[in-house]
mmCIF file as Biopython writes it, N, C-alpha, C and O atoms, coordinates in Angstrom:
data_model
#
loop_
_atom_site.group_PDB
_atom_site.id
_atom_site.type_symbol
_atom_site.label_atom_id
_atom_site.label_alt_id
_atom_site.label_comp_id
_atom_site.label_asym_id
_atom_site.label_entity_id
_atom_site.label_seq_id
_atom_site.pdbx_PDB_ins_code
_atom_site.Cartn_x
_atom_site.Cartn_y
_atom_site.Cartn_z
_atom_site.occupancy
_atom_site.B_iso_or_equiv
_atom_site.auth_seq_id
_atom_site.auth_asym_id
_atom_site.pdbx_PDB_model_num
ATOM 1   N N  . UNK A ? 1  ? 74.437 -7.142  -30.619 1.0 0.0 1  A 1 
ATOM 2   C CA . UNK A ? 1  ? 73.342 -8.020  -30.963 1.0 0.0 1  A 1 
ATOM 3   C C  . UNK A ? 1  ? 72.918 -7.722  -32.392 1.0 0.0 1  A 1 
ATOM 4   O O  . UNK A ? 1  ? 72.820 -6.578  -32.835 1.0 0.0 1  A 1 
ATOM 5   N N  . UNK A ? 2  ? 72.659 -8.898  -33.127 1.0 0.0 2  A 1 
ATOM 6   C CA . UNK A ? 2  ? 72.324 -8.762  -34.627 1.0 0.0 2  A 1 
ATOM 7   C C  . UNK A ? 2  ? 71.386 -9.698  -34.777 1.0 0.0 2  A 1 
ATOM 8   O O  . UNK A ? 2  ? 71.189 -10.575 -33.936 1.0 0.0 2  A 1 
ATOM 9   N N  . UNK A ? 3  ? 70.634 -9.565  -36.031 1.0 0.0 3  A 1 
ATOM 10  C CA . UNK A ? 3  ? 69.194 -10.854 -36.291 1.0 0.0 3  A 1 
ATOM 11  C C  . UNK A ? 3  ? 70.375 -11.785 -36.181 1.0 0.0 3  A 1 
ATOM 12  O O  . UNK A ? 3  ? 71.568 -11.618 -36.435 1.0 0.0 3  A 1 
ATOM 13  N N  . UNK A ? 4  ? 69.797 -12.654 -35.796 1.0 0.0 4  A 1 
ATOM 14  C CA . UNK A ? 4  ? 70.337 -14.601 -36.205 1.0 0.0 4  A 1 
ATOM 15  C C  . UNK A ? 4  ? 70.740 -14.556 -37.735 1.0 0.0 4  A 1 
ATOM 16  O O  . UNK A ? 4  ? 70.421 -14.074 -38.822 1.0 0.0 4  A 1 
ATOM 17  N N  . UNK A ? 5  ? 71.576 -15.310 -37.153 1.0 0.0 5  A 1 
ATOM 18  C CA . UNK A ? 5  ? 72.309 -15.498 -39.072 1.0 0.0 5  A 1 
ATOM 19  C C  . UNK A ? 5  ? 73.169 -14.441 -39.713 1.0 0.0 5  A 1 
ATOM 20  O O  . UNK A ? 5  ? 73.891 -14.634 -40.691 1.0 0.0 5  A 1 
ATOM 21  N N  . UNK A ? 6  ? 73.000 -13.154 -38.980 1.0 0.0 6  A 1 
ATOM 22  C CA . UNK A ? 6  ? 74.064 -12.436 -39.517 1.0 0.0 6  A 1 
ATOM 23  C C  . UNK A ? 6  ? 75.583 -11.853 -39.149 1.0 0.0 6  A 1 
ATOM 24  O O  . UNK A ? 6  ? 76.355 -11.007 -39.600 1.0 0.0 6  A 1 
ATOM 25  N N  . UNK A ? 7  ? 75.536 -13.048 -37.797 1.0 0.0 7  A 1 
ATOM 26  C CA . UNK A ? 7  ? 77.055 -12.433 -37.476 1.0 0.0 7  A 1 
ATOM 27  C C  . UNK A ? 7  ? 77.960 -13.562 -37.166 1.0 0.0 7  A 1 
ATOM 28  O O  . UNK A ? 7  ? 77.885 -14.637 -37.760 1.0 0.0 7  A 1 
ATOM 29  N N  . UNK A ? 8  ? 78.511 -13.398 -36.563 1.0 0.0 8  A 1 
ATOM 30  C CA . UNK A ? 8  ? 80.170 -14.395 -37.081 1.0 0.0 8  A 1 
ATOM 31  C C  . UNK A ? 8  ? 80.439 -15.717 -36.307 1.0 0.0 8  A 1 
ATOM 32  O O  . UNK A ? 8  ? 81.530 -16.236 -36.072 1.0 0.0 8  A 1 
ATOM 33  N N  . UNK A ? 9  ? 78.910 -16.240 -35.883 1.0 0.0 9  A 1 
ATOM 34  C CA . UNK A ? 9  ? 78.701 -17.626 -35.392 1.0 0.0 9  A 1 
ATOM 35  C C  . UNK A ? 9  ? 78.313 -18.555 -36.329 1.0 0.0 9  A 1 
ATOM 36  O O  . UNK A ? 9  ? 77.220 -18.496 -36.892 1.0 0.0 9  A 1 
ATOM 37  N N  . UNK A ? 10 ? 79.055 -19.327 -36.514 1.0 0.0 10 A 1 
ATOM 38  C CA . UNK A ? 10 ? 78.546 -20.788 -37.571 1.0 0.0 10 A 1 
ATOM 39  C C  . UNK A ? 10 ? 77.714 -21.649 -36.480 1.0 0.0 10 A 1 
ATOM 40  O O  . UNK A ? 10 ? 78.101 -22.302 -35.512 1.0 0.0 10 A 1 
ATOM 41  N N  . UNK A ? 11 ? 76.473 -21.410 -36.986 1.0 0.0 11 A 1 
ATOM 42  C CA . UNK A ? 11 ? 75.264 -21.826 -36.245 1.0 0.0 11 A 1 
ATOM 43  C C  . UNK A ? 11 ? 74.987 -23.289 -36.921 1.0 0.0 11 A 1 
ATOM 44  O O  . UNK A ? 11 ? 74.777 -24.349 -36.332 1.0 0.0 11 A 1 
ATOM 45  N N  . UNK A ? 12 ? 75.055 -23.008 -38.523 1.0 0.0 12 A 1 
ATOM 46  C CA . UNK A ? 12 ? 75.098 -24.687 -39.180 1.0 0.0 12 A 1 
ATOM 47  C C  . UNK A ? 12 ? 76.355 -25.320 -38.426 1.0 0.0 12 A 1 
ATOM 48  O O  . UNK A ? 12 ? 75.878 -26.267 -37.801 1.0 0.0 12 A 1 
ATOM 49  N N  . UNK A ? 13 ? 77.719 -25.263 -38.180 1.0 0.0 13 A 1 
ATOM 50  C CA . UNK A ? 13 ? 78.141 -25.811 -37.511 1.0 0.0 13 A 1 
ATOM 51  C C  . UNK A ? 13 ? 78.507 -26.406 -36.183 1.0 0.0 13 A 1 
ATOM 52  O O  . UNK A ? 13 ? 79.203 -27.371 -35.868 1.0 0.0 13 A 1 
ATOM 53  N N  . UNK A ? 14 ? 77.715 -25.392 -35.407 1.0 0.0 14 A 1 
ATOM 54  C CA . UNK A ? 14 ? 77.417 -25.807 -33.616 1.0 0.0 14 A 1 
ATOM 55  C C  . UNK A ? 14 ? 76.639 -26.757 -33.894 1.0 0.0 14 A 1 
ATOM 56  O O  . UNK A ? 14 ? 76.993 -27.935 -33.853 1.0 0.0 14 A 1 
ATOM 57  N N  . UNK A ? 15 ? 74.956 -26.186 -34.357 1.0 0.0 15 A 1 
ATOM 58  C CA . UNK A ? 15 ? 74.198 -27.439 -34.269 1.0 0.0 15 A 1 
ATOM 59  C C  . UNK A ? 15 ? 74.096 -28.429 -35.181 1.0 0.0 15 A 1 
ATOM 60  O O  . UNK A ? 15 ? 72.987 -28.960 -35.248 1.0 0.0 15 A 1 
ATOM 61  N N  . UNK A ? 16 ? 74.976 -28.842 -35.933 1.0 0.0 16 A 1 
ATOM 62  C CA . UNK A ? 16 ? 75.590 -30.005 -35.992 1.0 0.0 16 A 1 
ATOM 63  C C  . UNK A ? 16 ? 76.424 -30.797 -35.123 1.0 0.0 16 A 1 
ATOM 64  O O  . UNK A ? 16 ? 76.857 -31.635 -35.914 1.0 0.0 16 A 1 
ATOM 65  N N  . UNK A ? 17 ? 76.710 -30.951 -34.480 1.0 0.0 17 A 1 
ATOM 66  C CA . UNK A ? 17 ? 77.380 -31.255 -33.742 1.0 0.0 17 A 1 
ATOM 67  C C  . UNK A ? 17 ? 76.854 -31.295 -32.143 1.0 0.0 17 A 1 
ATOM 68  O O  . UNK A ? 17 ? 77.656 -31.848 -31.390 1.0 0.0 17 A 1 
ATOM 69  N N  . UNK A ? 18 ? 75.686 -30.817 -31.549 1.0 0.0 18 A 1 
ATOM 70  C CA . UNK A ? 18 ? 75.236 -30.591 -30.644 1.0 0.0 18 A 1 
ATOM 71  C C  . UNK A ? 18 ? 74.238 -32.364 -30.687 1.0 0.0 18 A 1 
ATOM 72  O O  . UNK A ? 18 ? 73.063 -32.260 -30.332 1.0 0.0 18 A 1 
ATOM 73  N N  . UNK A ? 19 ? 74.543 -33.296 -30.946 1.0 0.0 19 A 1 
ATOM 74  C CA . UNK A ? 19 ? 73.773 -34.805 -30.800 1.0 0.0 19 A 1 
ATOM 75  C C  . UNK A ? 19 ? 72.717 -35.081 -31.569 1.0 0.0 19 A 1 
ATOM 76  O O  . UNK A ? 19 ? 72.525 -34.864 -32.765 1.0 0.0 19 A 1 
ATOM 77  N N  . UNK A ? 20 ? 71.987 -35.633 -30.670 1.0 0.0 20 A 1 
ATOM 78  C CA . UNK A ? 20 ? 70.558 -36.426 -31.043 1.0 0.0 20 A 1 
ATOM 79  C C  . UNK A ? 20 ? 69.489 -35.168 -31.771 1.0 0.0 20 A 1 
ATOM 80  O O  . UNK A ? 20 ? 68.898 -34.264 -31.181 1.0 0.0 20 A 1 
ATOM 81  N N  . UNK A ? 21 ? 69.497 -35.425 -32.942 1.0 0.0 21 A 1 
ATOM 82  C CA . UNK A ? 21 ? 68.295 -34.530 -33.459 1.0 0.0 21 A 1 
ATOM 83  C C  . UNK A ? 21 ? 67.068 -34.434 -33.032 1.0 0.0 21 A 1 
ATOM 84  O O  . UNK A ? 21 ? 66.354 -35.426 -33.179 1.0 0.0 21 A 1 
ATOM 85  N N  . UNK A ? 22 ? 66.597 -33.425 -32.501 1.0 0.0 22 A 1 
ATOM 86  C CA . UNK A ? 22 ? 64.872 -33.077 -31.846 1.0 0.0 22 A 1 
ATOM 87  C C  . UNK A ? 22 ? 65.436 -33.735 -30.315 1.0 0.0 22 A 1 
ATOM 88  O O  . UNK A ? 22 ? 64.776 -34.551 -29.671 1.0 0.0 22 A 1 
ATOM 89  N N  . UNK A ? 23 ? 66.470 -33.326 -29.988 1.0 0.0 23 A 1 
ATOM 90  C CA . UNK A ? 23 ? 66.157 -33.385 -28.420 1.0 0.0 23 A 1 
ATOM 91  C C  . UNK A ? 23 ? 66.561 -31.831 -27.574 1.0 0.0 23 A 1 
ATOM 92  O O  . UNK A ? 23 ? 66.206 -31.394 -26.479 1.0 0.0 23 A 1 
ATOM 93  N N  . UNK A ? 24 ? 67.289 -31.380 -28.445 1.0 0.0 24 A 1 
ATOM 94  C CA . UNK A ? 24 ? 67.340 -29.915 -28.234 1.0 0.0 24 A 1 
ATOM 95  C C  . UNK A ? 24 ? 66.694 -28.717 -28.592 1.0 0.0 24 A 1 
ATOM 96  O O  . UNK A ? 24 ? 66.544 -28.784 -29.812 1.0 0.0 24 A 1 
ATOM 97  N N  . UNK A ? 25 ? 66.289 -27.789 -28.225 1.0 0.0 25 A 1 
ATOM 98  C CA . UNK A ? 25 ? 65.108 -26.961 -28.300 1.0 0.0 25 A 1 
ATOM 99  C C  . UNK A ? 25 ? 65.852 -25.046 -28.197 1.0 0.0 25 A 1 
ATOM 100 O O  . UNK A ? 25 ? 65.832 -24.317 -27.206 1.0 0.0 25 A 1 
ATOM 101 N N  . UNK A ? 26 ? 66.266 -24.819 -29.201 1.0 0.0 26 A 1 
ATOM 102 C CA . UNK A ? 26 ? 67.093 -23.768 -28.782 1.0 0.0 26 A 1 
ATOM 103 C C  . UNK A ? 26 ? 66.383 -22.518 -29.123 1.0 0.0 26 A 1 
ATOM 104 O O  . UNK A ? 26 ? 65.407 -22.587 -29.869 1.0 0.0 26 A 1 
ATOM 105 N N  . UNK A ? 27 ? 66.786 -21.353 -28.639 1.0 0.0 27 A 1 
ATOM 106 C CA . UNK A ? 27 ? 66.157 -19.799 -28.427 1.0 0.0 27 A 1 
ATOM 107 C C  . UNK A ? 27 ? 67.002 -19.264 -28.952 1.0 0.0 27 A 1 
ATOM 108 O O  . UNK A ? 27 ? 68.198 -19.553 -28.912 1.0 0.0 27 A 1 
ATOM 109 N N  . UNK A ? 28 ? 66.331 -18.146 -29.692 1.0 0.0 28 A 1 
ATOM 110 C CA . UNK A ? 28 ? 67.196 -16.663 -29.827 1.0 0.0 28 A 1 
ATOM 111 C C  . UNK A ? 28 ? 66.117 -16.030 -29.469 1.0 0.0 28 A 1 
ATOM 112 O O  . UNK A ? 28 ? 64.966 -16.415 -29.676 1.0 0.0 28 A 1 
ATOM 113 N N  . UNK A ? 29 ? 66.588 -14.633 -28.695 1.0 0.0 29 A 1 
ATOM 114 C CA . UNK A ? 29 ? 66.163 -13.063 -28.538 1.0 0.0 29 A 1 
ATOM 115 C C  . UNK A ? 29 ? 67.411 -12.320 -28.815 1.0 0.0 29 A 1 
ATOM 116 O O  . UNK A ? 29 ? 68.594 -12.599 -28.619 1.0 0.0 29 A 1 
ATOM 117 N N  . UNK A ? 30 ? 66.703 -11.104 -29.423 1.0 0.0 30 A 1 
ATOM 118 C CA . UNK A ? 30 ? 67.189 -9.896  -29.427 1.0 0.0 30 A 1 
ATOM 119 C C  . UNK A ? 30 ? 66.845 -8.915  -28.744 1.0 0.0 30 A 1 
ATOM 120 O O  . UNK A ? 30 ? 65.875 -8.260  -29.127 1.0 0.0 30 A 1 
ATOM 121 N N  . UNK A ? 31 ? 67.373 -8.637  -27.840 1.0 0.0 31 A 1 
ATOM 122 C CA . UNK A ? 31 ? 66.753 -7.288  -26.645 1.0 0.0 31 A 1 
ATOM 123 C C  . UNK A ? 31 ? 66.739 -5.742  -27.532 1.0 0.0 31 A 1 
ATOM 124 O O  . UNK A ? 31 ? 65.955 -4.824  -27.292 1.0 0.0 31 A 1 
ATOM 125 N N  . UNK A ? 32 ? 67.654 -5.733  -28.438 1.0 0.0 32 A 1 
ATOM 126 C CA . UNK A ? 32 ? 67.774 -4.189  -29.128 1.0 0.0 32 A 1 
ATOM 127 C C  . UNK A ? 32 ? 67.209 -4.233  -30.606 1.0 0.0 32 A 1 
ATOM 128 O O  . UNK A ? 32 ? 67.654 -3.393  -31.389 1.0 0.0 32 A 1 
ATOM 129 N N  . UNK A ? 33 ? 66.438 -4.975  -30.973 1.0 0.0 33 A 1 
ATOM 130 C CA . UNK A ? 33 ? 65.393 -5.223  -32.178 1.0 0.0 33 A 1 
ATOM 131 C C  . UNK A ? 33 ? 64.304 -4.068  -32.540 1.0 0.0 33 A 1 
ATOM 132 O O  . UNK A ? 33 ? 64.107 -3.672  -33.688 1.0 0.0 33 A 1 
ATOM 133 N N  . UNK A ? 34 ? 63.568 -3.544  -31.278 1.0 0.0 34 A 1 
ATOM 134 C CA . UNK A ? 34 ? 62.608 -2.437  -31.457 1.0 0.0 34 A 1 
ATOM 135 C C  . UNK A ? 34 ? 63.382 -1.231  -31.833 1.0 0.0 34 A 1 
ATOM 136 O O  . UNK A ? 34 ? 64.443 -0.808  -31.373 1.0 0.0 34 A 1 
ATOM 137 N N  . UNK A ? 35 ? 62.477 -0.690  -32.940 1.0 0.0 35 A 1 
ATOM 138 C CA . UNK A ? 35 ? 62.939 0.235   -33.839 1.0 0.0 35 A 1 
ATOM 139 C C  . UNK A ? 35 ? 62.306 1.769   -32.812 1.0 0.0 35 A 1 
ATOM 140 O O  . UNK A ? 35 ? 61.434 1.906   -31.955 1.0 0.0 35 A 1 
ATOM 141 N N  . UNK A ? 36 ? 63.141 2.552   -33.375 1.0 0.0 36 A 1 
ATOM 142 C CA . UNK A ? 36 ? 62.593 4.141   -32.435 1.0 0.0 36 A 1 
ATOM 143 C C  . UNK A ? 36 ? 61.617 4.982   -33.839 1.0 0.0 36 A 1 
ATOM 144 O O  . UNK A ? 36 ? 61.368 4.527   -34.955 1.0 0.0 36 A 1 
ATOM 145 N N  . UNK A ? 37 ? 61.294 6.122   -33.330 1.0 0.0 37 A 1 
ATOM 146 C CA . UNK A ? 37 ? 60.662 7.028   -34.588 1.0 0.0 37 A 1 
ATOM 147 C C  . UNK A ? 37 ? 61.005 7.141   -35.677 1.0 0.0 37 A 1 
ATOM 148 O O  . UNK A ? 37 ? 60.166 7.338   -36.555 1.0 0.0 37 A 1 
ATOM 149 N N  . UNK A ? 38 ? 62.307 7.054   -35.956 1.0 0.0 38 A 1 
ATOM 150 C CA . UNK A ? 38 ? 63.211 6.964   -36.688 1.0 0.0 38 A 1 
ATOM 151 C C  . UNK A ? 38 ? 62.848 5.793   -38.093 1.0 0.0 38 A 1 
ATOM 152 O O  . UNK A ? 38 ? 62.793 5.948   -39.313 1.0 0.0 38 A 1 
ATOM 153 N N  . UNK A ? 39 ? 62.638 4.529   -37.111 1.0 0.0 39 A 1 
ATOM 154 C CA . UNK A ? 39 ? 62.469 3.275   -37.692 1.0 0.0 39 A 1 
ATOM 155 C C  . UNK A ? 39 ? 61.819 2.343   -36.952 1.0 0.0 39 A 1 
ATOM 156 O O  . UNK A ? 39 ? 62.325 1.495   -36.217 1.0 0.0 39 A 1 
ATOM 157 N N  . UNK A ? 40 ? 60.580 2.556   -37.198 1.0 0.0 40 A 1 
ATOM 158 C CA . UNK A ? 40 ? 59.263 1.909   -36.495 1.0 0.0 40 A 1 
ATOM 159 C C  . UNK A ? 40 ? 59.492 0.238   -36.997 1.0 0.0 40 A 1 
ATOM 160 O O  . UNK A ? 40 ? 59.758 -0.581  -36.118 1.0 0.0 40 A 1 
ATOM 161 N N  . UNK A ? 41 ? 59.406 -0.091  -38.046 1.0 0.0 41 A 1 
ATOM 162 C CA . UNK A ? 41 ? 59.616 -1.304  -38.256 1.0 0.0 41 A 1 
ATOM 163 C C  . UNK A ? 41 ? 60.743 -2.295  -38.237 1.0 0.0 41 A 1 
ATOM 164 O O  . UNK A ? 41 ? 60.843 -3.433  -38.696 1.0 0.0 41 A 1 
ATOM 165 N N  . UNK A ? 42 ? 61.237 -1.824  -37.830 1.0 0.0 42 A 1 
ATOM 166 C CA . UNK A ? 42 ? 62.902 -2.565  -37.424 1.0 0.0 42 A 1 
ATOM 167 C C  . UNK A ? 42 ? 62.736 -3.843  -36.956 1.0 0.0 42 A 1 
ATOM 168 O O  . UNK A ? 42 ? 63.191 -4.853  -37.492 1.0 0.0 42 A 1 
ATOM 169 N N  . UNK A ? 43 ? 61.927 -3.782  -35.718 1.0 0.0 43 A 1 
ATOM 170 C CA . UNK A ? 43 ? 61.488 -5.199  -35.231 1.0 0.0 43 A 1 
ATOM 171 C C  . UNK A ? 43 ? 61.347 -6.034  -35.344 1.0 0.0 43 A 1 
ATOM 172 O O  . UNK A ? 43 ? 61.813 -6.988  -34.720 1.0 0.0 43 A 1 
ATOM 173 N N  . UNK A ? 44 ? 60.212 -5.984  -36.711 1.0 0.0 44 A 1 
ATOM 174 C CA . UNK A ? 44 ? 59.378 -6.544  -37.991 1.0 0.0 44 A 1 
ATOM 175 C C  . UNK A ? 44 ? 60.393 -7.292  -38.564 1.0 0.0 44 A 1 
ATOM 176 O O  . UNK A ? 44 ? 60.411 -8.523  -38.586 1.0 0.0 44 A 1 
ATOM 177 N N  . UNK A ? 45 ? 61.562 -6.280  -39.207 1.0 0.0 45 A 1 
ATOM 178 C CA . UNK A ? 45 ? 62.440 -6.634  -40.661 1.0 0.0 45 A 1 
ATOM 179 C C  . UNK A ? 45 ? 63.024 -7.381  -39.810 1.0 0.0 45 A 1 
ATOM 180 O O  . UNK A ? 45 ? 63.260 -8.420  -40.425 1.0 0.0 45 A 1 
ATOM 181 N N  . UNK A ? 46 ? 63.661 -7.549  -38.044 1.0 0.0 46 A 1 
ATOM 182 C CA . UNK A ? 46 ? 64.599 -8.304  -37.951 1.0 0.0 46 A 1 
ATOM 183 C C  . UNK A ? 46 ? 64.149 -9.034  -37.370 1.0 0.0 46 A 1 
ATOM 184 O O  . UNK A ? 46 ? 64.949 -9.957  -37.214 1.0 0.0 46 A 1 
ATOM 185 N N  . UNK A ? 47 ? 63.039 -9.252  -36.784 1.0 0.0 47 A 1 
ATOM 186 C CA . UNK A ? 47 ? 62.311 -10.719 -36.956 1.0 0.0 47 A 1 
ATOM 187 C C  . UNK A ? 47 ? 62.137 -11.541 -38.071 1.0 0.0 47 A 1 
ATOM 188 O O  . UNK A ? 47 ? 62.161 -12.747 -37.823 1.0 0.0 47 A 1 
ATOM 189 N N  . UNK A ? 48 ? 61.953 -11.182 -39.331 1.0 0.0 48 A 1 
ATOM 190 C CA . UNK A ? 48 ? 61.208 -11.816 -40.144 1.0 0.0 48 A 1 
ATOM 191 C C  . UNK A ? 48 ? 62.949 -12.219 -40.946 1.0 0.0 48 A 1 
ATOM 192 O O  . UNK A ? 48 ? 62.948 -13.232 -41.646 1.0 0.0 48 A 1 
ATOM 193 N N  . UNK A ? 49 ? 64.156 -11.535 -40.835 1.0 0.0 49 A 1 
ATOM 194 C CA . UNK A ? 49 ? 65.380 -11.963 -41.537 1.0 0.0 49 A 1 
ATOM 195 C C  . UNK A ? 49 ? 65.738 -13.126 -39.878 1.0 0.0 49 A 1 
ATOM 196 O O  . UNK A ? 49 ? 66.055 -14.270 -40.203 1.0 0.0 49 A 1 
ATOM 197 N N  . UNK A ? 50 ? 65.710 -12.955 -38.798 1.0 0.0 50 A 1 
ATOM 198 C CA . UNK A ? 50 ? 66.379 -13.793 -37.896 1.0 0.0 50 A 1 
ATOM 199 C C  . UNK A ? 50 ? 65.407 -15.436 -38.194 1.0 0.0 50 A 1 
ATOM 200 O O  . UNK A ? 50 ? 66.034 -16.495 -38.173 1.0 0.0 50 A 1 
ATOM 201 N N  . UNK A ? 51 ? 63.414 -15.420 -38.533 1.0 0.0 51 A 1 
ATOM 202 C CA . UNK A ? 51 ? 63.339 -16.431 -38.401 1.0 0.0 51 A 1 
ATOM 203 C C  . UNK A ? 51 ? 63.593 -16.931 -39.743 1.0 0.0 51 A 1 
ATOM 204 O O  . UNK A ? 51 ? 63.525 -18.144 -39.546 1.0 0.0 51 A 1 
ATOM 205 N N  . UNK A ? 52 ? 63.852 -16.773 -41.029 1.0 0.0 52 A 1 
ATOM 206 C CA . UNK A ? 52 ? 64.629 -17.061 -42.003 1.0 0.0 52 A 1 
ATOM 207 C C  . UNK A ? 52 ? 65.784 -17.684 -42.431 1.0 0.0 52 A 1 
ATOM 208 O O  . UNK A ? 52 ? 65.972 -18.526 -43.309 1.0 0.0 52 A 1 
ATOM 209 N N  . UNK A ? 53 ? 66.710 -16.987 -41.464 1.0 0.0 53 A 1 
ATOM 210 C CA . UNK A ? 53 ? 68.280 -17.539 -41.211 1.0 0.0 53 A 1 
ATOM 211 C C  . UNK A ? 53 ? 67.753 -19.049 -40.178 1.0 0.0 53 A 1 
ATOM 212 O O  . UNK A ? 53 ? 68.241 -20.148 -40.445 1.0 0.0 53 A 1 
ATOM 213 N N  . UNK A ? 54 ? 67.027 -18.931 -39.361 1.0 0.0 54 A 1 
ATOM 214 C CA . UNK A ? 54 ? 66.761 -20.140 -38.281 1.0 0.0 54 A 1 
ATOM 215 C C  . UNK A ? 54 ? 66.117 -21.231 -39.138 1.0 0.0 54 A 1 
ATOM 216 O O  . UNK A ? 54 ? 66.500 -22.399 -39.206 1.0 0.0 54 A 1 
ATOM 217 N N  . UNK A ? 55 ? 65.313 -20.803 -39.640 1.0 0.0 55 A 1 
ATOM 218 C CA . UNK A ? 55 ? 64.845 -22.339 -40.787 1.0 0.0 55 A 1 
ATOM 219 C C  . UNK A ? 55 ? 65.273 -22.392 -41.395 1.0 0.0 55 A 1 
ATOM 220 O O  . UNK A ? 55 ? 65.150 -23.481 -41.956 1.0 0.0 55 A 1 
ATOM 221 N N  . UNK A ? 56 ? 66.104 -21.568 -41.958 1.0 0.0 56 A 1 
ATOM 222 C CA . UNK A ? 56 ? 67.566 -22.032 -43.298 1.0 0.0 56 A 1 
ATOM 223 C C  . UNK A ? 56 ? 68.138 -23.375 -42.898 1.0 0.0 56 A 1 
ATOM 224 O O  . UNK A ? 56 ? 68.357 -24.356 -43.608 1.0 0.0 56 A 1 
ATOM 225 N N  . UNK A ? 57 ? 68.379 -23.157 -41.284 1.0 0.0 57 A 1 
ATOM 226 C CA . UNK A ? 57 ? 69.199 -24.433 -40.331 1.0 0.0 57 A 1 
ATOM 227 C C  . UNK A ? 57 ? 68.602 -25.760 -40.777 1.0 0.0 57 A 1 
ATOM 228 O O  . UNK A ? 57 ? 69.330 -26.704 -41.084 1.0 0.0 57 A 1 
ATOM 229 N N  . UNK A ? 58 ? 66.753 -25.855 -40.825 1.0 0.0 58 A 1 
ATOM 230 C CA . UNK A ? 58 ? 66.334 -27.082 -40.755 1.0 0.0 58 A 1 
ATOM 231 C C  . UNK A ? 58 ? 66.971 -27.859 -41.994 1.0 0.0 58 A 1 
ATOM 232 O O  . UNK A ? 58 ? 67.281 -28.983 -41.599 1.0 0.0 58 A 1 
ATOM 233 N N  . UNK A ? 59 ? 67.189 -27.742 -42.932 1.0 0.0 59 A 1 
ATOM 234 C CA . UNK A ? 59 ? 67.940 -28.455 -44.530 1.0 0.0 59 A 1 
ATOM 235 C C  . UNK A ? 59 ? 66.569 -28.549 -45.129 1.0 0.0 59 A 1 
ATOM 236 O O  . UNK A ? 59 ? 66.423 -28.986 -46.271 1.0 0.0 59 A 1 
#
């Protein structure tokens, strides 16, 4: 599991191709996002790069 946008799915190219614009409503989670003592903010950074890459999508 990686933020959205950084691994080896062409996401501009699925949802293109997935039809009628605004009738689909799609999700990402990351279950392994929370950072340990180590790296408390991990969460943060890969939330804030996954919803980035996701509105990159809108054009």
């Amino acid at each position: 599991m990686v933020p959205f946008g950084t691994g080896d799915i062409d996401y501009a190219g699925f949802f293109a191709n997935m039809g009628a614009k605004g009738y689909h409503n799609p999700m990402y989670e990351q279950d392994n996002a929370p950072g340990d003592a180590a790296d408390p903010g991990r969460s943060l950074r890969y939330a804030e790069l996954s919803y980035a890459n996701l509105a990159a999508l809108r054009g």
